[in-house]
Phi, psi and omega in degrees: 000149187270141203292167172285134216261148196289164179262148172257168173025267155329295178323274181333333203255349155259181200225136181320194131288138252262311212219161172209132170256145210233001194127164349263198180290187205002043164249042181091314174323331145302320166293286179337303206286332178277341174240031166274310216269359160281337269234075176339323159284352220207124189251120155217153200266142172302317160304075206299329172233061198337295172063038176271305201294346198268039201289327170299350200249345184316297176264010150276012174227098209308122158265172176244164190310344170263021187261149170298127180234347158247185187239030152269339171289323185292325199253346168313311198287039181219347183285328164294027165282126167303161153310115164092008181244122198298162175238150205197167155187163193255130203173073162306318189316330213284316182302326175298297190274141227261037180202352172300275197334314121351274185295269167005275231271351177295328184279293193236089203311330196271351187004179097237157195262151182200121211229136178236134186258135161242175179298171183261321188309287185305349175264310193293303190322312211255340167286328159285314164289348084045287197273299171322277143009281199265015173055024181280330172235154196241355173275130156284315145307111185301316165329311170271347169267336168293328171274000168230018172323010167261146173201153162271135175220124151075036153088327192255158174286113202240112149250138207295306185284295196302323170331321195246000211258063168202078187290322183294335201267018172290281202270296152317312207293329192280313199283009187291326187264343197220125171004189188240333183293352181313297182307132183215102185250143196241149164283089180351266169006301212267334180275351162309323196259336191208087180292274168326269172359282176298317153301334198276327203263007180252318171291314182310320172287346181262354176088012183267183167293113173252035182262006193265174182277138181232127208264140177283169178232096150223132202247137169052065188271132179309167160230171161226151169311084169287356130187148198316292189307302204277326189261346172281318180277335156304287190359289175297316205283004181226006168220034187244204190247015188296206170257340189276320171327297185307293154322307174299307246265314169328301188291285128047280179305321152284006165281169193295162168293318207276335169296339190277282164355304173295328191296325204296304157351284183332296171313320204246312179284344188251003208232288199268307190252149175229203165290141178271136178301175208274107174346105194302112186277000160288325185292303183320304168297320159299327167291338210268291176328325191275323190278327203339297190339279197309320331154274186335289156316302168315276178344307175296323165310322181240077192329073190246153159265078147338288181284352149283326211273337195235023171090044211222355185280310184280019177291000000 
């Protein structure tokens, strides 16, 4: 790894962030991070996924012009933080990649940390629509997209899925760097089924009030594509560059902000995305079998019984 370039000046004279939720994708994290960042104590940046400390995932993970690339960029998007208010940001990748955790504690040793877990089937299942969604995968069949998930990117040998499912060694890499109280690890499950609850036990861990009111959020709910082409063509007519594209955006301009929005919305729920069928319960069980170990392992990591709570003793 290339070593991280000295912070000059500016860098210096600011200070990291407080707190990191690490992961992984669809376990909540978007919600959480929408209802922290409601929170009066608690400053999180409008750039829900910085992913500066994640520098192995760079090039295997597309960014965008606002992700950060030196850490005076990075710690600028904290400077609107008040006096006296914790700081924090959400970047699932950080759990994937195997050089964040390091990096976090060079910067900031005293961190805390805060990692949401999902069943792996049910992860792998809502991260290929996910992926589908962002034209990042072109199979529609999960079946099939699962079978051929090694692909190379960027010289190296990748798996699309299985790749983020290796939760204990994960999970090792942070406590290696940081106290265990640092750390606060959450169960899908329990922030789905008991939300307030798991929140009130996320402020209590950031050291804030945890009497404010707290509004639920759901954020990034899967969908499935109903089709690749009709979501290739919303695309092109509101973000591409065509002369038809251009026109539409025209017409467009004149509405209200919040009608265009809705329409677009509008457009994409009643047209391109749907509800996701229902889980193939033969796929469900191979997966649930390809994960069992890990599932196993974990249980043992956090001493939870795991393989009952997520189906996994009796396959």
């Amino acid at each position: 790894m290339t070593a991280s370039p000295e912070p000059d000046g500016a860098a210096r004279e600011r200070r990291a962030p407080d707190f990191y939720i690490v992961g992984h994708h669809k376990s909540g994290t978007t919600a959480l991070y929408e209802m922290l960042r409601r929170h009066p104590q608690i400053f999180m940046p409008a750039l829900k996924e910085p992913r500066y400390f994640a520098t192995d995932l760079r090039a295997l993970v597309p960014s965008t012009p606002q992700q950060p690339e030196t850490l005076e960029q990075y710690l600028v998007l904290f400077d609107e933080a008040r006096p006296g208010q914790v700081t924090g940001e959400a970047s699932p990748g950080y759990l994937r990649s195997h050089v964040a955790a390091r990096e976090i504690a060079a910067q900031r040793p005293d961190a805390r940390i805060i990692a949401i877990l999902r069943e792996p089937a049910s992860f792998v299942r809502s991260l290929h629509l996910q992926m589908v969604q962002e034209h990042v995968e072109t199979e529609q069949d999960l079946g099939r997209a699962f079978a051929k998930e090694q692909l190379e990117r960027a010289g190296r040998q990748v798996r699309r899925y299985s790749d983020h499912v290796h939760y204990s060694e994960q999970l090792s890499r942070y406590e290696a760097v940081f106290p265990r109280e640092q750390m606060l690890v959450l169960i899908y499950d329990d922030f789905r089924s008991e939300n307030e609850a798991t929140v009130k036990r996320v402020l209590r861990f950031l050291g804030v009030d945890d009497g404010a009111p707290i509004e639920v959020v759901e954020a990034n709910p899967t969908v499935r594509v109903r089709s690749m082409r009709l979501d290739s063509l919303a695309r092109k007519l509101y973000g591409g560059r065509t002369p038809a594209s251009r026109t539409a955006r025209a017409l467009a301009s004149r509405l209200p902000a919040s009608i265009r929005r809705g329409a677009l919305q509008g457009l994409r729920r009643g047209v391109v995305y749907g509800r996701p069928d229902e889980f193939d319960p033969g796929l469900e069980r191979e997966l649930k079998r390809r994960f069992r170990a890990e599932v196993e392992a974990l249980s043992g990591h956090l001493d939870r019984d795991l393989l009952t709570l997520w189906g996994y003793r009796d396959l």
